[in-house]
N, C-alpha and C positions, 0 to 999 in steps of 0.2 A: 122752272118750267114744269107746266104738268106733262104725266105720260102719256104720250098718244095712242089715241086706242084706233084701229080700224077706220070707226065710224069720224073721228075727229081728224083724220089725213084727207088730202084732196083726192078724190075722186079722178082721175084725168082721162078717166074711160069714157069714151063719146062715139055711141053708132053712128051720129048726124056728122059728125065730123071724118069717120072712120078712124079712131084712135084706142087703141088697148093702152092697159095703165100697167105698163112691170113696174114692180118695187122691190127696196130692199129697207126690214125693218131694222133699227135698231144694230147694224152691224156694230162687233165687239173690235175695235182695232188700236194697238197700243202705239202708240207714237210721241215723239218730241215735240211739243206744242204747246206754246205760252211765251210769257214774257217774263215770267217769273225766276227769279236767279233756281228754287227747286225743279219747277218746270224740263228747264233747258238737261237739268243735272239727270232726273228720271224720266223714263216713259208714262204715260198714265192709259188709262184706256181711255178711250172716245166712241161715243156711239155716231153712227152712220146711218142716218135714212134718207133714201134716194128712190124718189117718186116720176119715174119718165112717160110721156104720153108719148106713143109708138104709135107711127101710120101702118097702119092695117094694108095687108097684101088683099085680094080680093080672094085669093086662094085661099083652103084649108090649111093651118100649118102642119106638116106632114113630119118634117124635120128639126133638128136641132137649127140648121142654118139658114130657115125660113123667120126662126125670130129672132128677136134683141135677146141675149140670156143672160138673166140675173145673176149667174154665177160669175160671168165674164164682167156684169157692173163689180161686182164684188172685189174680182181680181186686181180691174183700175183703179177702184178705190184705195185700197187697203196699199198698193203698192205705191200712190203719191204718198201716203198718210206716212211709208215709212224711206221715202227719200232722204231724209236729214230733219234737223230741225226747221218747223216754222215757226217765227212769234205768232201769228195771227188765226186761228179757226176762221175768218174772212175768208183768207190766204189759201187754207185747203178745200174752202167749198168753191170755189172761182175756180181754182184748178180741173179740180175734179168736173164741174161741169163743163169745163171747154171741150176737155178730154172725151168727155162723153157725149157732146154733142157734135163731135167730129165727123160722129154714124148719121148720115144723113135722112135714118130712118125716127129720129128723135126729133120732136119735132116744141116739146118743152119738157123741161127738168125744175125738180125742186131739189136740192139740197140741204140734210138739215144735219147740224153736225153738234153733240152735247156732249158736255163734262162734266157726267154724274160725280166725280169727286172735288168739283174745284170749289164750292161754297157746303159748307156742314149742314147749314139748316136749308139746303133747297135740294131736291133729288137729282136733279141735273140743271147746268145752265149752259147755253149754247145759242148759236143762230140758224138762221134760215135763208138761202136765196132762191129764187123763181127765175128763170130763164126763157126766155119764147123763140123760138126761130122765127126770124123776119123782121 
């Protein structure tokens, strides 16, 4: 896969809709994950990027607990990634977005999940899921 830059992520910010876009680029999270008998035996790192479209309060946000906060996406993420072992990257982006669409301020998510180390000649390979409320 190539590396995403800025301008090649979806956009989920939308005045007409009133939706601000939090993200999280490229998080570094080591975890159990694959099918592979090494896989299961080592951690590897996995990157994390997670793109949510947030309904916009009519207010100014003033506060920390006025928005969704990417550090807190962060925290969720990183902490499925090291529950135990999964076989599937499917498996942790399904999670991960249930999880985070629990906030009923989210109103879609994108999850993208790569393993810059699992093929030599590609810089990362990994999937993608898109999630909508409603």
């Amino acid at each position: 896969m190539n590396q995403q830059t800025p301008d090649s992520r979806p956009d989920l910010a939308n005045a007409a809709r009133g939706l601000r876009h939090v993200f999280v680029n490229r998080l570094a999270v080591a975890a159990s994950i694959g099918i592979h008998p090494h896989e299961r035996e080592n951690k590897q790192t996995i990157w994390l990027t997670i793109d949510a479209g947030v309904l916009e309060d009519d207010a100014t946000p003033e506060a920390i607990g006025d928005v969704v906060c990417y550090e807190d996406i962060c925290k969720v993420a990183t902490a499925l990634a090291g529950e135990g072992h999964i076989d599937l990257v499917e498996t942790l982006a399904e999670r991960i977005a249930d999880r985070l669409m629990q906030d009923p301020r989210l109103v879609q998510i994108r999850v993208q999940i790569e393993k810059p180390e699992a093929i030599d000649e590609a810089a990362s390979v990994g999937i993608a899921i898109s999630r909508l409320r409603g």
